[in-house]
N, C-alpha and C positions, 0 to 999 in steps of 0.2 A: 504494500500500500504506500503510496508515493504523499508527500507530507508538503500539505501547504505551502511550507517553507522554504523547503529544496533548493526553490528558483534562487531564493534571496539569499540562502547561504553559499550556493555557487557563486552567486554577485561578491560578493563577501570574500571568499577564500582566494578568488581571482584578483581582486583590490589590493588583500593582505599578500599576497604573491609579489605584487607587482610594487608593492610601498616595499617590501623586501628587499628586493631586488633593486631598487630606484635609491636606498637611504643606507642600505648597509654592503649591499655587493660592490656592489658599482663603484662607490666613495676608495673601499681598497682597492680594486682590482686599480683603478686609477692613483693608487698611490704607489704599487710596484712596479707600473708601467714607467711612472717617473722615476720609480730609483733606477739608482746604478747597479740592481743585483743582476742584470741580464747583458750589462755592456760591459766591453775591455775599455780601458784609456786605453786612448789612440796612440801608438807610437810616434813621435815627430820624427816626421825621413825629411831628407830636403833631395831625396830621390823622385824622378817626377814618374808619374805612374801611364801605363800601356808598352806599348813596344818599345825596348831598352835596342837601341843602334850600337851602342858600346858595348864590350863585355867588361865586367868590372868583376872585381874576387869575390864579390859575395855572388852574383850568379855562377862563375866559377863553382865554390860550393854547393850552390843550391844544384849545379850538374854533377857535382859527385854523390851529392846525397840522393838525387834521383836513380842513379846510375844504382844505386845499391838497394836500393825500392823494388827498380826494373826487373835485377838477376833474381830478387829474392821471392816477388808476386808474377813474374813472368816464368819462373820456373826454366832461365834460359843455362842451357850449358856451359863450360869454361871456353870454347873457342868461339862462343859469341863477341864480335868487333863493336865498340860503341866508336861511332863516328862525330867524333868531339867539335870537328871544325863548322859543323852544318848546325849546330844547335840553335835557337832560337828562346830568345828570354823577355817576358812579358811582366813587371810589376803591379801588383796588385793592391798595392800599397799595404798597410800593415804587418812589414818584414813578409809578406806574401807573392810569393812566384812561379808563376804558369810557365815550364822548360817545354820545348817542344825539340825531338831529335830523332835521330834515326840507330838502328843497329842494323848489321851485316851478321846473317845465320847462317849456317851451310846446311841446306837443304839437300838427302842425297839424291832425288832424285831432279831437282830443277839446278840445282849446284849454286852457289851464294846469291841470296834475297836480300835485302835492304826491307827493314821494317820500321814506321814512324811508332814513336811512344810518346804521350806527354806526361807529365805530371804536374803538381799543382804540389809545393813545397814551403813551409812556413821557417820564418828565423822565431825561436821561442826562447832562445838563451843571448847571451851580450857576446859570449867567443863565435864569430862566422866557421874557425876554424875547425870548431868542436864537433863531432857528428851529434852529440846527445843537446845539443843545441838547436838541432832541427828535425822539423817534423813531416809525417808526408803526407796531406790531405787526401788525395785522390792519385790511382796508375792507369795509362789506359792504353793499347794498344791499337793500333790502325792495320784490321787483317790485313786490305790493299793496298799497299805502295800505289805511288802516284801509277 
């Protein structure tokens, strides 16, 4: 049996729902949105950001650190060639950098391939030199050479 009331207490719990939501959720969720729990400080580079024309040491590193990304998630063999001079280095700005380069495989039945890799490499310590200073976002492999 359905009660007079029903209507005016759904009106009711839908109000109290929404003054909920309006006076208590909302107020926090808008007050961690503005903290700093979900952001890093920005590192200050006065490195300018997209495609680097120069090579400089720290992309240097960031291609040995990829290079050791590459053998370890590509599962490539010891006579795999990493072809150093063709690399490509993109900043992303916060100690952040997109390598793009190629490897030379011996494949036995087509005999040496050229394979493009990128990786996406972060600086997370202050020594560039250190490998435990950087980290490897993303590996990716390009079946098709050009």
């Amino acid at each position: 049996m359905r009660s007079k009331f029903s209507v005016l207490y759904l009106i009711l719990f839908i109000g109290g729902l929404y003054l909920l939501q309006e006076k208590l959720l909302m107020p926090m969720v808008m007050k961690v949105v503005k903290s700093e729990a979900f952001f890093e400080a920005p590192v200050e580079e006065s490195e300018p950001l997209g495609k680097l024309d120069a090579r400089t040491a720290r992309t240097d590193f960031a291609l040995t650190h990829c290079r050791g990304a590459v053998k370890k998630e590509g599962d490539l063999d010891d006579k795999a060639e990493f072809l150093d001079d063709k690399y490509e280095a993109w900043a992303l700005g916060n100690r952040q950098y997109l390598i793009r380069s190629s490897v030379r495989l011996i494949d036995p039945e087509k005999g040496p391939i050229e394979k493009l890799y990128a990786c996406t490499v972060r600086m997370t310590g202050e020594d560039q030199a250190n490998p435990e200073s950087w980290t490897t976002l993303g590996v990716d492999f390009n079946p098709d050479p050009n």
